[in-house]
N, C-alpha and C positions, 0 to 999 in steps of 0.2 A: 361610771359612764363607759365602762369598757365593751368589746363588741366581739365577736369570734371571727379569726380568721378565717380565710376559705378553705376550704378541707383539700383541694388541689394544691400539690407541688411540686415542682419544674424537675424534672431527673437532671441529676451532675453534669450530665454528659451536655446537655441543650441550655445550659446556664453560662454567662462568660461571665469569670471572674470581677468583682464589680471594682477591685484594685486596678489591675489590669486593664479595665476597659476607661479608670480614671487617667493612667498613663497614655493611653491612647487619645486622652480627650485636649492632655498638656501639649503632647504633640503635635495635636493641630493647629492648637495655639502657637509654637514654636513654628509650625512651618507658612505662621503669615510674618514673620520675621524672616524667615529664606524665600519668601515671596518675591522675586525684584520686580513685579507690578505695585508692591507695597510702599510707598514713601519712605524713606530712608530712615527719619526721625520715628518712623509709624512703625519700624524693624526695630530701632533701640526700645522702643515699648513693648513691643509683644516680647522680646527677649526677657525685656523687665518685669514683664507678667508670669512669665512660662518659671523665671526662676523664683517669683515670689508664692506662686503655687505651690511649687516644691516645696517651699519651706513649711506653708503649711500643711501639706500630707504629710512630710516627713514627724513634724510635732504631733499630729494625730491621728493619721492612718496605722504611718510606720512604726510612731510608740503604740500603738492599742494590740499590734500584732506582736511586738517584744514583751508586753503586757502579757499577755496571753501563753504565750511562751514559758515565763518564768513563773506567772503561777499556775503554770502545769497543766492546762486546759486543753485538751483533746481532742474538743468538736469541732469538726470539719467546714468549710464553708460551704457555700450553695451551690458549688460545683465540685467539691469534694475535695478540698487543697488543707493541710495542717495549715497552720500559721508560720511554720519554717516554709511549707513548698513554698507560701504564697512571697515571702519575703526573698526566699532565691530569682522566684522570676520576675520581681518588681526591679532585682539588683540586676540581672541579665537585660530587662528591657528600657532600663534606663541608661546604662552607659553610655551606647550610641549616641539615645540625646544629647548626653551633657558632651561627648566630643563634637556633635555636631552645631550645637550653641556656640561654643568656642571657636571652632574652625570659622564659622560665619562671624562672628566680631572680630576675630583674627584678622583675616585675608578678605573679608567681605566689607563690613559696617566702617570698619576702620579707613581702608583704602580710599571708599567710594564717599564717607562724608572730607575725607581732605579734599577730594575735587573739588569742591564747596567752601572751600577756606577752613575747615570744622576739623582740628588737628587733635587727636587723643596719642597722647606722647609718653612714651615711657621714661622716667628719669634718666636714665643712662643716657638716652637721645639729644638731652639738650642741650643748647649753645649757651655760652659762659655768662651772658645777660641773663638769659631763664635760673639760670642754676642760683647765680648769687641774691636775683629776686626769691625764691624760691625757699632760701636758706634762710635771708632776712625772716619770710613769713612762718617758716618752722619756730624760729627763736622767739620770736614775737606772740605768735596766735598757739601754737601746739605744746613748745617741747616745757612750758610752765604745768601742762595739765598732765603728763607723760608720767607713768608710773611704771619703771621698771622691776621685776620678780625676778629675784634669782630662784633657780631649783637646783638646792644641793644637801647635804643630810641635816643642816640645820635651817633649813627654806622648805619647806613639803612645798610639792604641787600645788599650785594656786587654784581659784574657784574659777571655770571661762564660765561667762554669761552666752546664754542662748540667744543663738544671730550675731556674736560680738566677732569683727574682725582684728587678728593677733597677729603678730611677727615674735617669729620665736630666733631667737639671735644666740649665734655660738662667739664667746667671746673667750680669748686666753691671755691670761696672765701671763707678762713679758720676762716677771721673776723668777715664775715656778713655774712655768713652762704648762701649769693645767688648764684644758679648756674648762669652760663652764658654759652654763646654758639658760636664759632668759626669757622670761614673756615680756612681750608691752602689747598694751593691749593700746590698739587705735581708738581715739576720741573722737566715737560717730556723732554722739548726740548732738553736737552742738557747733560741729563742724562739715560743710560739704566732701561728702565723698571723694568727688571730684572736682579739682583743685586747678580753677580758672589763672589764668598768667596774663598779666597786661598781653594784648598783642602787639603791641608796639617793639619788643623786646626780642621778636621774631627770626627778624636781620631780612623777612623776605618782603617782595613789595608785587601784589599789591599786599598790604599788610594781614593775616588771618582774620576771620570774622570771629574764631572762639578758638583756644588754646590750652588744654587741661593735663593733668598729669594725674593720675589715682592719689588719692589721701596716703595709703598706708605706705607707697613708695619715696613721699618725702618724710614719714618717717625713719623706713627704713634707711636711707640714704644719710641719714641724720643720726644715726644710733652711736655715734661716737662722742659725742657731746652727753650721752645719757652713759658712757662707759669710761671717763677720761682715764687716763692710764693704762688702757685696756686696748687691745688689737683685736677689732671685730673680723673675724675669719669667714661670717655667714649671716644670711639674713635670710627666713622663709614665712610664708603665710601658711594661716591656717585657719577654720572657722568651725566651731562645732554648734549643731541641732540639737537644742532638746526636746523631752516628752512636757508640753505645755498644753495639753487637755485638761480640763479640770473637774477632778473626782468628786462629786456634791451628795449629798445624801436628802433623800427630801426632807426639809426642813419646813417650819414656818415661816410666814413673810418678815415678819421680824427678825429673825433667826439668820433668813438669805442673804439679807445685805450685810449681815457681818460676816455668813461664812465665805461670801464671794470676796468680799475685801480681802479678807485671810489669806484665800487660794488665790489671786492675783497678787500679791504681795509674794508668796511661793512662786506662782509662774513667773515673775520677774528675775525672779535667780534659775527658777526651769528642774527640773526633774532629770531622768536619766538622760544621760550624751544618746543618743540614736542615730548620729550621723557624725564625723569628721570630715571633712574636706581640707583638704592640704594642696598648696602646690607641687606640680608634677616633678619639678625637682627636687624634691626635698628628699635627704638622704634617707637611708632606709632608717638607719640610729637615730633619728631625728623622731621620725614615723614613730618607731618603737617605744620612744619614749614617752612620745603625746598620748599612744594608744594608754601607756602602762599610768599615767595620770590623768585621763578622763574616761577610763574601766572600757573603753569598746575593742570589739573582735575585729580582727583583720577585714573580714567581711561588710561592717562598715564604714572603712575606709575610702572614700575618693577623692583618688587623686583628678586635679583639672589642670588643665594644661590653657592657662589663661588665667586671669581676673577672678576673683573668689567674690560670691557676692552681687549677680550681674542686674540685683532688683534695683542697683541705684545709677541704673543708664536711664531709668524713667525721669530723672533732673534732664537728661537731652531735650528734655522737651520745650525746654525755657528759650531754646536756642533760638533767636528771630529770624529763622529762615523758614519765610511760611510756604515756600517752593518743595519743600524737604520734609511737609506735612499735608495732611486729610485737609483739604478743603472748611472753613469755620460752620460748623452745621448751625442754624438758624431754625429754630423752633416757631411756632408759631399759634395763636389764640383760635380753641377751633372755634369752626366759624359759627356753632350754636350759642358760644357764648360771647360773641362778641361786641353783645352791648352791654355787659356787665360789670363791665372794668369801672371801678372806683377812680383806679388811677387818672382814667382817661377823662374821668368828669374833671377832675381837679385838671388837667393839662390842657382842655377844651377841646378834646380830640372826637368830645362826644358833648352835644348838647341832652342838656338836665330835661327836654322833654323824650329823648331818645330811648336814654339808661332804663335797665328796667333789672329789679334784684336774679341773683342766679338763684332764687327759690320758685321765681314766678316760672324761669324757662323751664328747671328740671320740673316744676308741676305738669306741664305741656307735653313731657316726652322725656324718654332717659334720655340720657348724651352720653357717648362713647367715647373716649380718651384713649390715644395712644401715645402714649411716650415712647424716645424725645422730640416726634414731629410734633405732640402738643404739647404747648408748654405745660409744666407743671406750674409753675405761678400763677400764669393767669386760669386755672383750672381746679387743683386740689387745695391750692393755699388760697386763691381767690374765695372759694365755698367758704375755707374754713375763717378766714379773715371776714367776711360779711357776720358767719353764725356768732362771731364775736362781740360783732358792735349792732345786732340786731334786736331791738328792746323785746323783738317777738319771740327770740330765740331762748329757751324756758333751761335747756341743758345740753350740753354736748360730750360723746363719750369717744373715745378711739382708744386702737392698739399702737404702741410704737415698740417695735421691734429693732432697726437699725435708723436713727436720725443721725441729719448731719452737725456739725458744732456751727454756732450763734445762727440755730435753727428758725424759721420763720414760724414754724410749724406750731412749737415750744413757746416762740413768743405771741400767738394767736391763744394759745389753750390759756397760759400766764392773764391774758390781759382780758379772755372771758371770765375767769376766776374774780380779777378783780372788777371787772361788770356787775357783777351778783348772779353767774349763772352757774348752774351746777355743774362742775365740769369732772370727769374723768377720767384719768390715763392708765392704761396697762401697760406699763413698760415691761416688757421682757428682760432678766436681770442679766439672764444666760445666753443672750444671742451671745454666738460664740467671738471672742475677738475685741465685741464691743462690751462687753460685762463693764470695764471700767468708765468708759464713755454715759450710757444707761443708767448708773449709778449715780453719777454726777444729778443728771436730766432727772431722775427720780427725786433727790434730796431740791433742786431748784424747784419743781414741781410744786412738792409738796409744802416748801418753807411760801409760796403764792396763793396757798388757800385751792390747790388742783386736788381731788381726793386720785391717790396714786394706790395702785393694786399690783403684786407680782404675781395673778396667774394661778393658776390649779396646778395642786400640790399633786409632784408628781409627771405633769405634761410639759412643755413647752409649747407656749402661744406664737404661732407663726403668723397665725391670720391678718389681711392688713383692711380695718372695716374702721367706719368713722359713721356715727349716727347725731344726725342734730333733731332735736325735737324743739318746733315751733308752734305757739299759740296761732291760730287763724280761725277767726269768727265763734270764738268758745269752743274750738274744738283743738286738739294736740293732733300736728303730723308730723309725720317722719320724712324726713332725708338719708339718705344712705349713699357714702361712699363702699366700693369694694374692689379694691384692686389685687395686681399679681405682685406688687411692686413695694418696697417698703416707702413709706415717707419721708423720702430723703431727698430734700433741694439738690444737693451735688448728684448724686445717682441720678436722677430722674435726668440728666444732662448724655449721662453714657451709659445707660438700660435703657433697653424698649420693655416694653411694659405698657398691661392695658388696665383699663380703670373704667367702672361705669356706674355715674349718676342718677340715682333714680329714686321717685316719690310713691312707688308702687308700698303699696300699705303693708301686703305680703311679708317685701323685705322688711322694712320697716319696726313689725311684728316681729319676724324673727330676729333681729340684730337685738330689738330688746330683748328676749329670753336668754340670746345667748351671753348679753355680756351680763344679767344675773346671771346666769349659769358661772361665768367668770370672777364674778366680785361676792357673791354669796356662796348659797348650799345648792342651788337647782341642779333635778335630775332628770332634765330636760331629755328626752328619747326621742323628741321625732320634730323637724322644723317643715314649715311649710313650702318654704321654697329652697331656699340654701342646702346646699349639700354638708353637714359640718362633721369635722372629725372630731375626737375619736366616738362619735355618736352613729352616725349615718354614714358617712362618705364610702367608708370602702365597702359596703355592703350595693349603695346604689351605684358606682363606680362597676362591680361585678355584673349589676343587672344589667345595664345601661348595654356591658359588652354581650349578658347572656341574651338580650333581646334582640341585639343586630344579629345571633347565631339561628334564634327562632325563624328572624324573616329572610336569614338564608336559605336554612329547611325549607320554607316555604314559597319557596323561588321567586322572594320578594329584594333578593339583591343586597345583603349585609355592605356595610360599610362604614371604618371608622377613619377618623383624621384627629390625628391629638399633636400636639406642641408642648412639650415639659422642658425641663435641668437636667432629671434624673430619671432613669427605668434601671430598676433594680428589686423589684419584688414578685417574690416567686411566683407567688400565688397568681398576681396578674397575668405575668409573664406565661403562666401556665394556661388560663382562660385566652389569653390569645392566640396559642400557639391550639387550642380548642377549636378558636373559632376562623382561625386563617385554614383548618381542616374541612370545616362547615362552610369555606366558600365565602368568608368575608373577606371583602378587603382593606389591607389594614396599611392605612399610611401615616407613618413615626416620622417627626422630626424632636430629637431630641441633643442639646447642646451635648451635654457634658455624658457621663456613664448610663452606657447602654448594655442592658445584662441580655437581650433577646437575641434569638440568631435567625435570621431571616433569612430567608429564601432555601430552606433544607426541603430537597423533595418529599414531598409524603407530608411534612411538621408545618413547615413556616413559610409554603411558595406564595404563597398572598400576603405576605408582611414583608415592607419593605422600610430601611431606616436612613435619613439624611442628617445630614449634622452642618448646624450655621454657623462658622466663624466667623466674625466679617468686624466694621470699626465700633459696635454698639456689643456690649453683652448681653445676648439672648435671654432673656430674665424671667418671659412672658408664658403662662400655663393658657391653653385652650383644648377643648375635647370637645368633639364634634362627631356626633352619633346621626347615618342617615335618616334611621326611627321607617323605612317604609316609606317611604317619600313625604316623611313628616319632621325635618331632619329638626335636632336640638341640638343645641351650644352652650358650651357651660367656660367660664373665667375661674380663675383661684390662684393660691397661690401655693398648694399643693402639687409635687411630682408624684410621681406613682412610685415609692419609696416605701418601706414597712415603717421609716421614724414619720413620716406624713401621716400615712392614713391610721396609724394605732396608736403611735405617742406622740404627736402636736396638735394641739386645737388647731382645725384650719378650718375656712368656708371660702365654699365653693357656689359660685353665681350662674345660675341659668343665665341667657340673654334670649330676653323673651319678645322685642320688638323684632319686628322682622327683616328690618331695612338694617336693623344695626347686627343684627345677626348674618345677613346678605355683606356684610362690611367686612367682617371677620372673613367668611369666607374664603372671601379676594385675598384676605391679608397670606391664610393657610396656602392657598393655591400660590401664593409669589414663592412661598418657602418651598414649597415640594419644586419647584420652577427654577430655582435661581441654579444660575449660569456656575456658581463658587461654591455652593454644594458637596458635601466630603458625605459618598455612597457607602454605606457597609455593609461587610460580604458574613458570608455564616461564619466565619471566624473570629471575629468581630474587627476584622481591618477596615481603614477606611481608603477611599482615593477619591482626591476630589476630580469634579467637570470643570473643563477647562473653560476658560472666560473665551466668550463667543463673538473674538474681535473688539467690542468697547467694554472693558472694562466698566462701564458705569452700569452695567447690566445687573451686577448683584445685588444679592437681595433687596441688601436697606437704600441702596438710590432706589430702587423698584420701589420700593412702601412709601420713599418721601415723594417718587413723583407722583403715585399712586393717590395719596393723601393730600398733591397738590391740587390732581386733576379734580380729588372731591372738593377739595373747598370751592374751588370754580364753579362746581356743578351746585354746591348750594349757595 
C-alpha cells in the first residue's frame, strides 16, 4: 500500500532545519513561563514542560543524530547540515535557554511566589526548627533506601539510570589523608522531589502557606550519616540523558509484544549517555571524572547554574492557591447532544419522555466536537458507553493509540465484549513513551474476550476512528467517530482537538475497508471519502494544493488556511512555496516545527506562519482549501510530516455539512487573529503580538467565548 512521493524538493537554502525549528518551538513554550501576564503557578509549569521536552529530544532527537554519527552516515539533512553541524547548533541555541530558565526561577518564580507565603528554600537557608524536622525525615523516610558507590580501582564506575538525579560527594579519609569519590543516587521513585516542611516551624507569622526544600539537597546535607568516619569535603549534582528510542525490526504481532517488552526493559537502563548535566560548580576534576565514567565528550556537557531537573516544579501545582493559577476551565455538553445523557435520566435532570439515544441525533445531522469546550464524556465516551449497552449495537471497532489509566474508554470496549458484541481494538504497541502503558491495555483487552490487533506490519497506526455498526429495521448502519485527538479522558481536559460524529454511509463504508485493511490482508487503493494514508492522503493533500494554484492561474483567487503540529516535508513545503508564486494565499498556523520560510520576496510573499502557545496544547489538524468559492475542510490527525503522510496509517475527514464547516472556519479565523500569536519571519524566528490591553483576548478565551455564544444561539 505504498504511494510515490512528489517528485518536487525544497532547495537547502529555503528549508529550516526541523531541529532547530523544534528548539525554537520549546522556546516558546519557555517564554509563557517569563510571561508575567502568566500566573505564577502557570510559570512553574511551563518551565516544567519546556524542561520535560528536552528531555525527550535529547532521548530521541539528540541520540538519533549521535546515532548517525557513529555509524558513519553521511547524508545530509534537508537543508544540508551533517549530523555533527546539526548538533553544534542545537548546543549553540540551546544554552541561552537553559540560562535563561534558570535565571527566571532564580530571581523571578522564586521571589514573587514567597510574596504569597510559597517559600522554595534552599537547605543552607533554614532555621534550626526546619533543619532538625528535616533531618528526623532524612533518617526516617530516605537515608534506609540510600545506596552509597564508592569509585576507586576496586569500585568501577557505577551504571547512572536515564533521568536519575545523583550527588556525587568527595569524601577523605581522616587516617590516610586520600580523598575518595561517591555516587548516591537520590530516591525519586517513591519520594517527592520537593520536600514540603510543616509551616508551622517557619518562626514567621503570618505563618507560610507551603515551605519546601529540593529532595536531593536533604540528601546531600545528610551524606555524613552515609560516610561515618569520613570528612565530606564536597557535595555536587549531576544527571545524565540517555538514547531511549527504541530500535524494533518489523516483526509479527506475536513477535511485538515481546520484542517491545525486551526494549523497554533496555530503555529502563537507557542506551548511550547523550547528555550530562552537572552543577555549575562542580570542579573541573569532578566533571572529568563523570565524563570519563559515562564515555561523553566535553561537548555534551551542561553545566546549570540552578536546580537540575526543573520537570518536577509541575508538583507546584498542588499548591491551593487558586489566585496564582488559570481560572478552572469548565467544559460543557454540546448542546446537540444534550438530551442524551444516560446520566441525567438516572439524576432526573431529564425526564424519560425527553431522552432520546445519541444514535437517533447523529442520524439527523453530524455533530461537531471541540475539545476541551466539549466535553469529552458526555460526547466520545457518552457514543461509546450507549454502543455498549445497546442490544442493537451488532459490533464496535476503534484505534487506541495513547489512553489514559482506569480508562473509561477501556472500560466501555471490556463491558461490550462481555455484552456479546463483537468488539475490536487496535492498540498501537509503539506510540512512543506509551509502549508499556498499551501493553498493559492490550493484554487486559484481550484476557475480556475484545479481539486486539497491533497494526500493519511495518507502519504505525496513528489514526483516531471509532465505528459502531447497528441493526435498525434489518438493515446494518454505521456510526463513525473521527477525531484529531487521541482517546484520552485526561488529554481531552488540556488538548483542544476536534472530532466529528456522523451517520453518513460514505464514512461508514470506508471506516469498514479500512480497518480490514488493518486487521487482515486488504489492498484497499482508494476510499470514498476519507483521505487515508499511506494509501491516498499525500497524493490528494498535493492536489487539494495543485488545484488552489489552477484557480489562481485562473484569476479565481487561491487560498489555503491549514492548522497542524508539525511542517516539515519537503515535498509539501515545495508545492507551497509553488503555489504562494501562483498567487495563493497561504495562511499556517502551525504549533510546533515549522520547516517553511515565509514571506522571501520572489518564493514565499503569500505565506504567512503563526504559532499558538497559550493554556491548552494545540493538538487539532484542519486544512481548508477555498476550491473557487467552493471552499472544502478536512479534520485528521495527520501533520504535513514525511512519518504522517508515507509511514502511519492516518484518515483524514472532509467536513461536509456546511454549517459545521462555517464552525471551523470561525474557529481558523480566532487563530490567524489572536492577540498572543508568535509571527515567523523567513528565518524562521518568531515574535509574538502583544496582548491588546485584556489579556482575555487570546486565542482560547476567544473559542470558549466563541463556543459560548453558539450554544446560546442553538
Amino acid at each position: 500500500m505504498a504511494e510515490s512521493k512528489a517528485d518536487a524538493q525544497v532547495a537547502p537554502e529555503l528549508y529550516i532545519n526541523r531541529e532547530l525549528s523544534w528548539l525554537e518551538f520549546n522556546s516558546r513554550v519557555l517564554a509563557q513561563a517569563l510571561d508575567e501576564h502568566t500566573p505564577l503557578l502557570e510559570q512553574a509549569k511551563f518551565s516544567a514542560i519546556f524542561s520535560n521536552n528536552l528531555d525527550e529530544f535529547f532521548m530521541v532527537r539528540v541520540a538519533s543524530l549521535k546515532s548517525q554519527i557513529e555509524a558513519g552516515v553521511s547524508t545530509l539533512s534537508d537543508d544540508g547540515l551533517t549530523a555533527q553541524q546539526q548538533l553544534q547548533a542545537i548546543r549553540a541555541k540551546l544554552r541561552p535557554l537553559l540560562e535563561m530558565q534558570q535565571k527566571h526561577y532564580r530571581h523571578s518564580l522564586k521571589t514573587h511566589l514567597a510574596d504569597y507565603g510559597v517559600h522554595l528554600i534552599d537547605y543552607a537557608n533554614l532555621n534550626g526548627d526546619q533543619r532538625e524536622w528535616l533531618d528526623s525525615y532524612f533518617q526516617n523516610a530516605i537515608f534506609p533506601v540510600l545506596t552509597p558507590l564508592a569509585v576507586d580501582p576496586s569500585h568501577p564506575f557505577p551504571f547512572i539510570s536515564n533521568l536519575s538525579l545523583n550527588v556525587a560527594a568527595l569524601v577523605r579519609d581522616p587516617d590516610s589523608g586520600q580523598q575518595e569519590f561517591a555516587r548516591v543516587k537520590v530516591p525519586q521513585k517513591n519520594l517527592p522531589r520537593i520536600v514540603q516542611i510543616p509551616p508551622n516551624l517557619s518562626g514567621k507569622q503570618p505563618e507560610p502557606v507551603y515551605t519546601a526544600v529540593p529532595l536531593e539537597q536533604v540528601v546531600a546535607f545528610n551524606l555524613g550519616l552515609l560516610f561515618p568516619g569520613m570528612h565530606v569535603e564536597g557535595h555536587f549534582f549531576f544527571r545524565v540523558t540517555r538514547d531511549a528510542d527504541l530500535e524494533l525490526r518489523d516483526l509479527e504481532a506475536d513477535d511485538l509484544m515481546e520484542a517491545l517488552e525486551e526494549g523497554l526493559r533496555k530503555r529502563r537502563r537507557g542506551g548511550e549517555v547523550v547528555r550530562l548535566e552537572v552543577a555549575d560548580e562542580m570542579p573541573e576534576a569532578v566533571v572529568q571524572l563523570l565524563m570519563e565514567g559515562t564515555a561523553v565528550e566535553a561537548e555534551d556537557v551542561y553545566r546549570i547554574n540552578g536546580p537540575l531537573g526543573l520537570d518536577d516544579l509541575m508538583s507546584l501545582l498542588a499548591i491551593p492557591l487558586p489566585q496564582l493559577k488559570e481560572k478552572p476551565h469548565k467544559g460543557r455538553t454540546t448542546p446537540a447532544l444534550a438530551r442524551t445523557q444516560k446520566g441525567q435520566l438516572e439524576d432526573g435532570s431529564i425526564k424519560a419522555e425527553e431522552f432520546e439515544s445519541i444514535f437517533s441525533v447523529i442520524r439527523r445531522g453530524d455533530v461537531l466536537l471541540h475539545h476541551p469546550y466539549d466535553l469529552f464524556s458526555t460526547s466520545v465516551e457518552e457514543f461509546l458507553n450507549q454502543a455498549a449497552d445497546d442490544p442493537s449495537v451488532l459490533a464496535i471497532k476503534m484505534t487506541l493509540y495513547r489512553t489514559s489509566k482506569d480508562s473509561p474508554v477501556v472500560g466501555a470496549l471490556i463491558r461490550a465484549a462481555e455484552n456479546g458484541k463483537q468488539v475490536m481494538a487496535l492498540v498501537e504497541l509503539k506510540a512512543r513513551f506509551d509502549e508499556d502503558n498499551n501493553i498493559q491495555w492490550a493484554k487486559q483487552l484481550e484476557a475480556s474476550g475484545v479481539h486486539v490487533v497491533y497494526g500493519v506490519l511495518g507502519l504505525k497506526t496513528h489514526t483516531k476512528i471509532l465505528l459502531v455498526v447497528r441493526k435498525e429495521k434489518e438493515r446494518l448502519n454505521s456510526y463513525v467517530h473521527i477525531g484529531t485527538g487521541n482517546y484520552n479522558s485526561k488529554t481531552s481536559s488540556l488538548y483542544t482537538d476536534i472530532g466529528l460524529l456522523t451517520a453518513r454511509p460514505e464514512f461508514g463504508a470506508d471506516l469498514v475497508e479500512l480497518f480490514n485493511y488493518l486487521t487482515g490482508f486488504s489492498k484497499q487503493q482508494s476510499f470514498r471519502r476519507l483521505l487515508v494514508a499511506p494509501v491516498t492522503l499525500r497524493n490528494r493533500m498535493e492536489g487539494l494544493i495543485r488545484r488552489e494554484i489552477e484557480h489562481a492561474q485562473a484569476g479565481r483567487g487561491g487560498h489555503i488556511r491549514a492548522k497542524m503540529n508539525a511542517l516539515v516535508d519537503p515535498a509539501i513545503i515545495a508545492l507551497l512555496y509553488e503555489a504562494s508564486q501562483a498567487g495563493v494565499t497561504i495562511e499556517l498556523v502551525v504549533r510546533g516545527m515549522c520547516s517553511v520560510r515565509p514571506n522571501l520576496e520572489g518564493i514565499s510573499d503569500n505565506i504567512s506562519v503563526v504559532s499558538v502557545i497559550g493554556r491548552f496544547l494545540e493538538h487539532s489538524r484542519l486544512f481548508w482549501f477555498a476550491n473557487g468559492g467552493e471552499p472544502e475542510m478536512f479534520i485528521g490527525s495527520a501533520d504535513w510530516m514525511s512519518r504522517n503522510l508515507d509511514r502511519r496509517v492516518e484518515a483524514v475527514a472532509p467536513i461536509e455539512d456546511p454549517r459545521l464547516r462555517h464552525q471551523l472556519e470561525q474557529v481558523l479565523e480566532l487563530y490567524l487573529q489572536d492577540t498572543g500569536a508568535w509571527h515567523m519571519d523567513s528565518q524562521g524566528h518568531f515574535s509574538q503580538r502583544q496582548h491588546a490591553g485584556d489579556p482575555n483576548l487570546a486565542q482560547q478565551q476567544m473559542v470558549r467565548r466563541w463556543r459560548g455564544g453558539l450554544a446560546a444561539a442553538n
